[in-house]
C-alpha positions in Angstrom: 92.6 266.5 174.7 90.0 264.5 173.1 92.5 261.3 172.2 93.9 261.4 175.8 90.1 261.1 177.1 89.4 258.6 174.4 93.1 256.7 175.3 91.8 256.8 179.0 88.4 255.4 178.5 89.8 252.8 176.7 92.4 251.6 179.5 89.5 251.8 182.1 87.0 249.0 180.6 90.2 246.8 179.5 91.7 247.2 183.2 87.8 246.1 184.4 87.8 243.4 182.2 90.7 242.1 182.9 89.8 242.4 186.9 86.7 240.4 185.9 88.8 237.9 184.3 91.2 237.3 187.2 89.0 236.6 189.6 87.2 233.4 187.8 91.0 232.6 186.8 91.3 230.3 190.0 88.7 227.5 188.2 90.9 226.2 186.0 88.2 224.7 183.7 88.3 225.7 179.5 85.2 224.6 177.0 86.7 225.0 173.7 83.5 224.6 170.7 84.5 223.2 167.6 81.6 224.3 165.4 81.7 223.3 161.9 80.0 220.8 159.4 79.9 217.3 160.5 77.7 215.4 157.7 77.5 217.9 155.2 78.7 218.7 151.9 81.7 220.4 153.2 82.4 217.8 156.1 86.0 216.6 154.4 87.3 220.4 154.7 86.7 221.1 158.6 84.2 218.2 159.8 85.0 215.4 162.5 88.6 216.0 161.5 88.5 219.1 162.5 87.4 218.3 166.2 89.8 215.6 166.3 92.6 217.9 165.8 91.1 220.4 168.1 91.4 217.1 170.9 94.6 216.5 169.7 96.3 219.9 170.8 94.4 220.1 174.1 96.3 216.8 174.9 99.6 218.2 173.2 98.9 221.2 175.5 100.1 219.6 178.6 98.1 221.4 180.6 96.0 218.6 181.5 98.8 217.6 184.3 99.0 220.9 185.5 95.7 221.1 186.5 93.3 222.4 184.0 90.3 220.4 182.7 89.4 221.6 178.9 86.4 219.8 177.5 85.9 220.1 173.5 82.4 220.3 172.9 81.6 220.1 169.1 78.6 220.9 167.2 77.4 220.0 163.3 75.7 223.6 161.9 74.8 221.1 158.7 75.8 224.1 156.8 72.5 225.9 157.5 73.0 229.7 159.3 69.9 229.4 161.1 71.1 226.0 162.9 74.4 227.3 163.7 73.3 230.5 165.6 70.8 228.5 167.7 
């Protein structure tokens, strides 16, 4: 009895979700955030190249002539937590 409750509750706040989500579907603008360390010590690993990949697949997407604008906004945490959480 308690895992049908449980199982129930469950399906409630993912079918409000995804009514919540349906109803801003008809924007048809993404931001996609490419986070990582731009200048740093660790910048060869997932720096500019990382954000230039992330670019790369919005434009292999196709999705661009279907409609849907998706702007890649990148940011440089300069491998400091306190930078990248603000």
């Amino acid at each position: 009895m308690k895992n049908r409750f449980i199982a129930s509750l469950l399906l409630g706040t993912a079918l409000s979700f995804a009514a919540g989500s349906i109803a801003s579907a008809g924007d048809k603008t993404v931001k996609i955030g490419a986070l990582s360390d731009q200048s740093g010590l660790y910048s060869d690993l997932g720096g500019p190249g990382s954000t230039l990949a992330t670019q790369m697949a919005v434009e292999d997407s196709g999705l661009a002539g279907k409609g849907w604008k998706i702007d890649v906004i990148s940011g440089d945490h300069q491998n400091k937590p306190d930078i990248g959480t603000s």
